[in-house]
N, C-alpha and C positions, 0 to 999 in steps of 0.2 A: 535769575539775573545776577545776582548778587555773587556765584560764581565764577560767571564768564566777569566780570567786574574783576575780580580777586585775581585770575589769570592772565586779564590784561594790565593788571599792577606789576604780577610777579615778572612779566613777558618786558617790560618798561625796564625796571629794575634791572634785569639781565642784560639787556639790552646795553644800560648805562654802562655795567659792569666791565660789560668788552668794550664799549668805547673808550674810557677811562684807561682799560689795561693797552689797548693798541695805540692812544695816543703814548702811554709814558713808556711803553717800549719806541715808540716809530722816534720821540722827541731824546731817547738814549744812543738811538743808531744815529740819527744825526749828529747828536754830541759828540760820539766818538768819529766821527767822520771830517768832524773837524776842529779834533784835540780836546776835546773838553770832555769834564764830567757831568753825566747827566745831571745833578743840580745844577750845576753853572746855568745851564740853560734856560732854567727855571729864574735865575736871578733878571737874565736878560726879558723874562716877559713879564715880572713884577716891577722894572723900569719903564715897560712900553705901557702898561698899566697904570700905575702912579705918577709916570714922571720920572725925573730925577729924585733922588732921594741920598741921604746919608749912607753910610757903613749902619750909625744905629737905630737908619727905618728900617733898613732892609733885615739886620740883625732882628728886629722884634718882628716884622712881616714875615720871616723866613720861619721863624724859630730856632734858628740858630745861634750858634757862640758868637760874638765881636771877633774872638782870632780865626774864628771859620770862615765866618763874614768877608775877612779881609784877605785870604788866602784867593776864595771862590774873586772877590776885586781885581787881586792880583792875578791870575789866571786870564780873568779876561779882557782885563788890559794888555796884557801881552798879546794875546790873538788880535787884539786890533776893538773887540765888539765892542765897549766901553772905554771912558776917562773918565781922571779923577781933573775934579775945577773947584777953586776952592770959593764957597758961598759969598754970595755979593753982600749981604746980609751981615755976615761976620766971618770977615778971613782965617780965624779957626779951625773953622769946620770946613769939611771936604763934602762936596757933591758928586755921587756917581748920575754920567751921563750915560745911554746908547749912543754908541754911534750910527746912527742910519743908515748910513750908506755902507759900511761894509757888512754890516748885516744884509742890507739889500743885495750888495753882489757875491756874501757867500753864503749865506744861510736862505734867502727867499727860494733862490734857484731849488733848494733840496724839499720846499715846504711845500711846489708851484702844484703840484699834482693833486696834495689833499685842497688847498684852497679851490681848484679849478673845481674836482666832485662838488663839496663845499655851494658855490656858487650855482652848481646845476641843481643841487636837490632843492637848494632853500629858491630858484626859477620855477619850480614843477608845484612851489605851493603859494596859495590862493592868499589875501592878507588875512584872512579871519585867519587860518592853520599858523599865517606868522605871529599873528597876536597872541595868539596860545602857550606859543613855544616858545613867544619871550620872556611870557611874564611866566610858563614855567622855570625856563632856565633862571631866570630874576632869581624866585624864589628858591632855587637849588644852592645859588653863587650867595642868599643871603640866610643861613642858617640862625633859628633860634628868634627870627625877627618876624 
């Protein structure tokens, strides 16, 4: 038992490994498809994520430089997907926003096919399989905790 166990660990694992590598290529052809570098991308879903945030949330959430930070800003405020607004809080500081809506008419349209699969596999499972798979995934997205 304890080998087919081991097999279907190693079988999981693998598994992740392609999903993981096929999302960050599929989420790089996008990027280049419209203009961006694939990190940028990434900035935009630790916005839809978080929220609005700073240059220096996003700078410590990225692991990034401040002058990186602020390039990767710049970049995608010129495409349209972000602005900068400066904090109600304290007119100092700047908040980077998503913009929704051009995200939605230029980037959903490119995403519509993996959500559509997306939406039929997680249809084909029963809620016990969902329960499983969320507090797996929980526990993947929540390392060391």
């Amino acid at each position: 038992m304890e080998r087919a166990e081991a097999a279907l660990r190693d079988q999981v694992e693998q598994r992740l490994r392609h999903l993981i590598a096929d999302v960050v290529l599929f989420n790089h052809l996008v990027a280049q498809q419209v203009g961006l570098n694939s990190s940028d991308s990434q900035f935009m879903t630790l916005l839809e994520v978080h929220g609005p945030l700073t240059p220096g949330q996003l700078a410590r959430l990225s692991g990034l430089t401040t002058g990186t930070v602020t390039g990767v800003i710049d970049r995608l405020e010129h495409a349209g997907f972000v602005r900068r607004d400066r904090a109600e809080a304290d007119r100092r500081k700047v908040v980077v926003t998503r913009q929704d809506e051009v995200i939605a008419e230029r980037l959903a349209p490119l995403y519509g096919g993996h959500a559509e699969h997306l939406h039929a596999v997680l249809q084909r499972r029963s809620p016990e399989e969902l329960r499983v798979i969320a507090d797996f995934l929980t526990d993947l997205t929540r390392p060391g905790q």
